[in-house]
Steps between C-alpha positions, in 0.01 A plus 500: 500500500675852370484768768229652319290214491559481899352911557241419281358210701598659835314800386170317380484284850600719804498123697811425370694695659326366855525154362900501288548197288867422481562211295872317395637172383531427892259711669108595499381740752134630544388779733752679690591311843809722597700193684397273198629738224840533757523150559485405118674817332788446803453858584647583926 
């Protein structure tokens, strides 16, 4: 998805950005859990 593409659909559903999507080859989080997105992105 270009960057564009990403505003676009953040723009037409304001959810979204209270429920981020961040998908990878190893990785699929839903929803924003703070210790969750930490834990999994190895973030201190």
């Amino acid at each position: 998805m270009t960057e564009d593409e990403q505003i676009k659909l953040l723009a037409s559903d304001g959810m979204l950005v209270k429920r981020p999507v961040l998908a990878g080859e190893d990785i699929l989080l839903v929803g924003f859990k703070e210790d969750e997105w930490k834990d999994k992105l190895k973030i201190k």
